[in-house]
C-alpha positions as CSV (number, residue, x, y, z in Angstrom):
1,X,-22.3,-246.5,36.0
2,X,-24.0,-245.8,32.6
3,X,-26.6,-248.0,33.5
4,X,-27.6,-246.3,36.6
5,X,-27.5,-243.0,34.7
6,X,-30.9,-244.4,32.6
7,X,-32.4,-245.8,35.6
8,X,-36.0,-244.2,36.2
9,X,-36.5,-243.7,40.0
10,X,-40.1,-243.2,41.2
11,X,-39.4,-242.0,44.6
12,X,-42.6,-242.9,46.8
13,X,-42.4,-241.0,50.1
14,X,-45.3,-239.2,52.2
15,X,-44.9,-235.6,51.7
16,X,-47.7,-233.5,53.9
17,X,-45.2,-231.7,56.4
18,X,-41.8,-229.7,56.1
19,X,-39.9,-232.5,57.8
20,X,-41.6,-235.5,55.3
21,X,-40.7,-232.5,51.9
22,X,-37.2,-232.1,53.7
23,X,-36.2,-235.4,53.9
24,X,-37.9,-236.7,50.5
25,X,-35.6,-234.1,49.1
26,X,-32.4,-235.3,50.6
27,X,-33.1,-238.9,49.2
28,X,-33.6,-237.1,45.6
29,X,-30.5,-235.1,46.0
30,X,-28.6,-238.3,47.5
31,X,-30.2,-241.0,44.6
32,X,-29.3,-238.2,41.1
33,X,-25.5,-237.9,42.8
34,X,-25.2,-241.5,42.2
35,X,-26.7,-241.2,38.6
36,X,-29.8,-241.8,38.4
37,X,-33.3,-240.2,36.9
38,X,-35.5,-239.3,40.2
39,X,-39.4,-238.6,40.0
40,X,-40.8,-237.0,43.2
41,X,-44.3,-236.0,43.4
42,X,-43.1,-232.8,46.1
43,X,-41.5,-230.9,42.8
44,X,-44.4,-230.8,40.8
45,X,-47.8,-229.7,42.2
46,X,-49.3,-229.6,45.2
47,X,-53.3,-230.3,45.8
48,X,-54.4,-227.0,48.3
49,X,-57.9,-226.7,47.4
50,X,-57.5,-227.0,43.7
51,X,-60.3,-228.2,42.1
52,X,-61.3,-231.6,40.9
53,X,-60.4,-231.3,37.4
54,X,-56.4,-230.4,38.6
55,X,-56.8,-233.0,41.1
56,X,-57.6,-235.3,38.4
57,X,-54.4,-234.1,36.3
58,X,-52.2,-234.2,39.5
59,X,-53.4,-238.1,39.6
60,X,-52.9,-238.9,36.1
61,X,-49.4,-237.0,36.0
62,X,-48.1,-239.6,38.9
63,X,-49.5,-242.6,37.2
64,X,-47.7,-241.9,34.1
65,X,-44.3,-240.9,35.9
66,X,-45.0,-244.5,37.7
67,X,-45.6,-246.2,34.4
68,X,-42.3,-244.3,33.3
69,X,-40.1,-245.3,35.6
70,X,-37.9,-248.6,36.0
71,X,-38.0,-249.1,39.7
72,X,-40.2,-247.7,43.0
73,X,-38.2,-246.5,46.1
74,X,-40.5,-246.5,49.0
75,X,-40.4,-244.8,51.5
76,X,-42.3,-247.0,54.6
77,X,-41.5,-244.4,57.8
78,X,-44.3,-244.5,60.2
79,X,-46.7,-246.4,62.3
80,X,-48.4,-247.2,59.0
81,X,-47.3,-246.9,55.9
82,X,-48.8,-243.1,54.2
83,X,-52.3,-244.0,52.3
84,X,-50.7,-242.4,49.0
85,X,-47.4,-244.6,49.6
86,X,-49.2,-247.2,49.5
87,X,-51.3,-246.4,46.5
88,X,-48.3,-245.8,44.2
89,X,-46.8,-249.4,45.9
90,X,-50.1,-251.1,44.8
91,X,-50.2,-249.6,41.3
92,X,-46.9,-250.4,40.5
93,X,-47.1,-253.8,41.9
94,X,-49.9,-254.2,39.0
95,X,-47.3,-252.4,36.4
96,X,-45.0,-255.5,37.5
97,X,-42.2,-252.5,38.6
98,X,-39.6,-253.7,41.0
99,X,-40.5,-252.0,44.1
100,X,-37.7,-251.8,47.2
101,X,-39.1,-250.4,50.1
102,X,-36.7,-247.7,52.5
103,X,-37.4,-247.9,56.4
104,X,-35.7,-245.5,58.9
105,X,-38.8,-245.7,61.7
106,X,-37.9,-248.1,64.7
107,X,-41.7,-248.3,64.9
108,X,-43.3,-251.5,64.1
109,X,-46.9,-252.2,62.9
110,X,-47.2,-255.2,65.0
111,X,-45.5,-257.6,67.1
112,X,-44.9,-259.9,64.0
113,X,-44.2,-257.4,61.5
114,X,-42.5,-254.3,61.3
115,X,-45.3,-253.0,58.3
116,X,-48.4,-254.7,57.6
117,X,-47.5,-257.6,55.1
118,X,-49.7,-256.7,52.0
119,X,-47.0,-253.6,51.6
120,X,-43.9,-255.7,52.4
121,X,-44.8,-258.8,50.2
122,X,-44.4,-257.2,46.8
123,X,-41.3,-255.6,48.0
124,X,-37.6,-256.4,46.6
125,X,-36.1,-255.9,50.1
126,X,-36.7,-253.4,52.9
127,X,-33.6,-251.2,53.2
128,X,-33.0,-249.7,56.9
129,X,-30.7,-246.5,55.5
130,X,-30.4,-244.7,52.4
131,X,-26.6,-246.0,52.2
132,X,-28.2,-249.9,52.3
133,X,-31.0,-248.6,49.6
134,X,-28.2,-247.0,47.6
135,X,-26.1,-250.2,47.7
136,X,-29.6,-252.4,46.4
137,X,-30.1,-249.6,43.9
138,X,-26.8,-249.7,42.5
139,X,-27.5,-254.1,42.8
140,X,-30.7,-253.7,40.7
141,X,-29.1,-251.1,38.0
142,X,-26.7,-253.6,37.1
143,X,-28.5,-256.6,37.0
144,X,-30.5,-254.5,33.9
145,X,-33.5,-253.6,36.0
């Protein structure tokens, strides 16, 4: 698995409560015991009325761990998908990064679509567990990226 030990994870996942921080952790912890390199916004700073100036480096320090990183998970629980989710997905849709998208919500966006399509169109695949997102993981590492 040497190739999945340099893969470069950007882990995009909503991260505003306990249970959201709780569960982004488990898919970190889960994603480096298979080998590979995890960035997750939740172990770095936190905005809590900084001001804009840290704001502004908290921004910048996300983009350049997206433009570091081989591959976007994405995490797509919810109603709708989280506003900085979608960002990130955005952004690294215009970096060209392979982006597979991680859905454990039943809840759908709409009667035709489970999110709205303008999040699921750039997406690799939508994975409905972490095992099925570990397997495509695994899929991308080997195929070089």
């Amino acid at each position: 698995m040497e190739v999945a030990q340099r893969m470069k994870i950007f882990l995009a996942a909503p991260l505003f409560s306990e249970a959201e921080r709780d569960f982004n952790s488990k898919l970190a912890k889960a994603l480096r015991g298979e080998g590979f390199e995890v960035w997750l916004a939740q172990e770095h700073k936190f905005i809590h009325g900084k001001s804009i100036e840290e704001k502004r480096s908290i921004f910048e320090e996300d983009l350049d761990a997206l433009r570091k990183s081989d591959l976007m998970l994405a995490l797509l629980d919810g109603v709708d998908v989280d506003s900085g989710v979608a960002f990130e997905m955005g952004f690294a849709h215009a970096l060209e990064k392979p982006m597979i998208g991680l859905r454990t919500d039943h809840r759908v966006f709409s009667k035709l679509e489970s999110v709205n399509l303008m999040i699921e169109a750039p997406l690799t695949r939508i994975c409905k567990s972490l095992d099925e997102a570990l397997e495509q993981l695994q899929a991308s590492s080997h195929r070089g990226k």
